[in-house]
N, C-alpha and C positions, 0 to 999 in steps of 0.2 A: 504493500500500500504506500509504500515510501513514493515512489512517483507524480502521487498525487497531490504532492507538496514540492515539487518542481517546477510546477507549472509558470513558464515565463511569464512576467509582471504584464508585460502585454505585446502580444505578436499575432502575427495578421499573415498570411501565406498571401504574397505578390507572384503570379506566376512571370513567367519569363514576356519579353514584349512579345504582341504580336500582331502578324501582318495584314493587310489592308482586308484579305477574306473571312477575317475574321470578326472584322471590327462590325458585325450587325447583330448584336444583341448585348441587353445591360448584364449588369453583373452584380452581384451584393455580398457580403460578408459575412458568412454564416459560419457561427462556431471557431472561427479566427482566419475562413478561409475562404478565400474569394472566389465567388460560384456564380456558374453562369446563370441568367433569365430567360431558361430557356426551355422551348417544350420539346419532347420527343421526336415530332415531326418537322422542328427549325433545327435540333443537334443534325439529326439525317440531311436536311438539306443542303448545314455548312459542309457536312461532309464530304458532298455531292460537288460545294465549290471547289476547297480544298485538293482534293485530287485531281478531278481535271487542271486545276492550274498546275496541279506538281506534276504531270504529265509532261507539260510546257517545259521546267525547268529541271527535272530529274532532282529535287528538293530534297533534302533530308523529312523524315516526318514529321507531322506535326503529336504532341505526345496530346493524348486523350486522357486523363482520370476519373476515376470517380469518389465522390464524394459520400462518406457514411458515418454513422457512428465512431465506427473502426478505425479508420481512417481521421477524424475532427479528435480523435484521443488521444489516438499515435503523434501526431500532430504535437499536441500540445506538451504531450513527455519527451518525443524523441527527438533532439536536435538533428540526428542524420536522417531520419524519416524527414521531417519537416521542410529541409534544402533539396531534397531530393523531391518531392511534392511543390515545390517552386520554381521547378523545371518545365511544369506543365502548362501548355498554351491553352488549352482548356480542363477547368475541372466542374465536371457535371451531378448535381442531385441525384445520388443512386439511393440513399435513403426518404423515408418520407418524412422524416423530424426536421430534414433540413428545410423541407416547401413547409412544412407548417410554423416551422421558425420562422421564416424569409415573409410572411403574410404580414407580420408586425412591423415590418420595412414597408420603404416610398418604391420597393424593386420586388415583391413578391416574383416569386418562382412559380412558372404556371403549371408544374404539375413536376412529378417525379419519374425521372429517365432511368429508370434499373435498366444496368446493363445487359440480364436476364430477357428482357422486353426490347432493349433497343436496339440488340442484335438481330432480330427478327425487324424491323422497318429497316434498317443496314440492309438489309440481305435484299427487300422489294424492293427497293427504291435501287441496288449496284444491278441486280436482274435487269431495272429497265433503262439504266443507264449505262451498264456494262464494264463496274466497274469489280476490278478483280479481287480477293479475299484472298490471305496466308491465313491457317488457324496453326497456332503454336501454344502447346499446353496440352494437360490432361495424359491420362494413359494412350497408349496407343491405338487400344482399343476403343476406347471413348473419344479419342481425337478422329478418327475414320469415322464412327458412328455419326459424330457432328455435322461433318462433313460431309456424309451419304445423306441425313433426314434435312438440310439444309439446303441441297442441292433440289433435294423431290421437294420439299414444299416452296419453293420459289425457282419453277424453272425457266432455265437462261442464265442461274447465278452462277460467276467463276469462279470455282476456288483452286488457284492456279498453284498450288501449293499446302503441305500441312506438317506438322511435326509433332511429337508428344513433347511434354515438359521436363524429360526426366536428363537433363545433363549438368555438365560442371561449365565453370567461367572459361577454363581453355578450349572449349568446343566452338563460344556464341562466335569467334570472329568465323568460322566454318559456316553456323546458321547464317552467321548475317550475308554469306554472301551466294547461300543455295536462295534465301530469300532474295536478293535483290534477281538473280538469276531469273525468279517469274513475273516480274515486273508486276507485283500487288501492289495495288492502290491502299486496301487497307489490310493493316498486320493486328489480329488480334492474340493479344498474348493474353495466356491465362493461367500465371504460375503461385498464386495467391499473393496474400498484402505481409509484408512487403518486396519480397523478392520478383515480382512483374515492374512495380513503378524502379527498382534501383534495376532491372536489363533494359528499360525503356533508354532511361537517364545515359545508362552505362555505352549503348549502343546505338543509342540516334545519328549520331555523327558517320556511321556505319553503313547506315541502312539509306534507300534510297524509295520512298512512297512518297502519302500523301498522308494518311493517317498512321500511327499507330495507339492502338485502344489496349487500356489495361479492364479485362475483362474477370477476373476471377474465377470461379467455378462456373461460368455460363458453360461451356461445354456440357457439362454434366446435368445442367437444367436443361437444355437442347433435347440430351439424348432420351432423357426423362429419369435418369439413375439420380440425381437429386430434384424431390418433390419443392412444386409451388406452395405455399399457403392458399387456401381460400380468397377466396377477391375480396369478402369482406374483411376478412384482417389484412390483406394488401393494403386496401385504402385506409382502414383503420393505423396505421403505422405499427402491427402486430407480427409482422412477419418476421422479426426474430424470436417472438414468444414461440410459434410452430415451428421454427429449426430445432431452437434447446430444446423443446418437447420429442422431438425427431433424435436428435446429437446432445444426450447431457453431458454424457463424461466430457465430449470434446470442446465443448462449446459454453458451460455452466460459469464458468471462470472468466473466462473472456467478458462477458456478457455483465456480471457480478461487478467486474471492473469497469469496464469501459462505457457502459448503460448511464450509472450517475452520473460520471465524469461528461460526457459528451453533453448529458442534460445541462448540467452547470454551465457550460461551455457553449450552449446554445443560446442558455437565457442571460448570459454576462456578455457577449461575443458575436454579437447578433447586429450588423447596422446596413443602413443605408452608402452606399458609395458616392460620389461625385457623378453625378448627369452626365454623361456625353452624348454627342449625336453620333447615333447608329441609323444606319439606311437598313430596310425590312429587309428579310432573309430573300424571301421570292423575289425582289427587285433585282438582286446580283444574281440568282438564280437563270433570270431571264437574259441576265446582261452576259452570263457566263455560256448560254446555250447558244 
């Protein structure tokens, strides 16, 4: 419990600058970390900018995070987590405590983008735009699975590429460059928190897309080897009472810990940011097509 009396006097997660495809949508300050204002179906559509432009330039990726509990905790004890989550050009609402945080701001969040969910409008929206998928992470056998029921329910989708999760640091410059080899637009890595956001960090300069998304166990929600909660505790913000009910041993502790702490952290940590002018998502959409 010592941790929980580390907590820096006051720190704010600034992600890294970013470029002009990016700049259409607010942002607010949820639990000391700067999150976007953004709904499910405008994260897919920057995405949609974003790679065709890196197409253009053969770009490094842009990094993707998500935003949770987990993560707004880690955050606030870990000095190496926290630099490494400031590396991120976007970091998105995967929990729902953050949107109902973010309500009490001049920037509410319109709705919460689990990456469980957002992998799926990913996947319709690269099918009808044709943009290609790496999946990295999961067993091997879970990682092909992904990528079979991915493929059938949205066909036309490329996933030009896929790996499991199970290597060491001397291998990734190897992955990074079988990955650039299929020229994916988007790389989703799913090696849990925090070892996906430090290979982002570690290998962006490497790699050559448009995105890459730190995805966690979504494979495993994909294939259906780990269950959804009910939609009413989905929208209730309950969906990790149904995991620990699902996973105590593994999960009881975590939960115990980082639960209060993100709560404190939410209602101390919680503001409005500076106005900018953002152009609407569909506008560059259209400008970009």
């Amino acid at each position: 419990m010592q941790a929980l009396f580390s907590i820096p006097a006051a720190f704010e997660i600034h992600q890294a600058p970013q470029t002009a495809a990016n700049e259409s949508y607010g942002e607010v300050n949820v639990g000391g970390i700067k999150t976007a204002c953004v709904s499910r179906d405008g994260l897919a559509q920057i995405m949609l900018i974003d790679c065709l432009a890196a197409r253009q330039t053969e770009a490094n990726p842009k990094l993707v995070f998500a935003s949770n509990g987990h993560a707004i905790a880690l955050a606030a004890t870990n000095e190496k987590f926290r630099q490494t989550l400031s590396q991120a050009d976007i970091i998105h609402a995967d929990g729902h405590a953050s949107v109902f945080a973010s309500r009490f701001t001049q920037t509410p969040i319109p709705e919460r983008s689990a990456t469980t969910d957002f992998i799926h409008d990913a996947a319709a929206l690269a099918a009808q735009n044709g943009l290609r998928f790496f999946l990295l992470g999961a067993t091997e056998e879970v990682n092909a699975q992904a990528a079979e029921i991915l493929k059938s329910r949205y066909p036309g989708l490329q996933i030009v590429g896929r790996r499991h999760g199970y290597f060491s640091q001397i291998e990734e410059e190897e992955i990074c460059d079988e990955i650039n080899l299929t020229k994916a637009d988007v790389i989703w890595v799913g090696l849990s928190l925090p070892l996906e956001y430090e290979f982002a960090v570690r290998n962006r300069a490497r790699l050559k897309a448009g995105w890459l998304v730190t995805c966690g166990g979504c494979f495993n929600f994909v294939t259906g080897a780990y269950k959804r909660a009910p939609a009413w505790m989905q929208q209730s913000g309950l969906e990790w009472l149904y995991r620990l009910a699902r996973e105590p041993k593994r999960l009881f502790w975590r939960y115990a810990v980082t639960n209060p702490l993100a709560i404190f952290l939410l209602l101390t940590r919680t503001n409005s940011l500076p106005a900018e002018d953002h152009a609407p998502v569909m506008a560059q959409v259209r400008a970009a097509a």
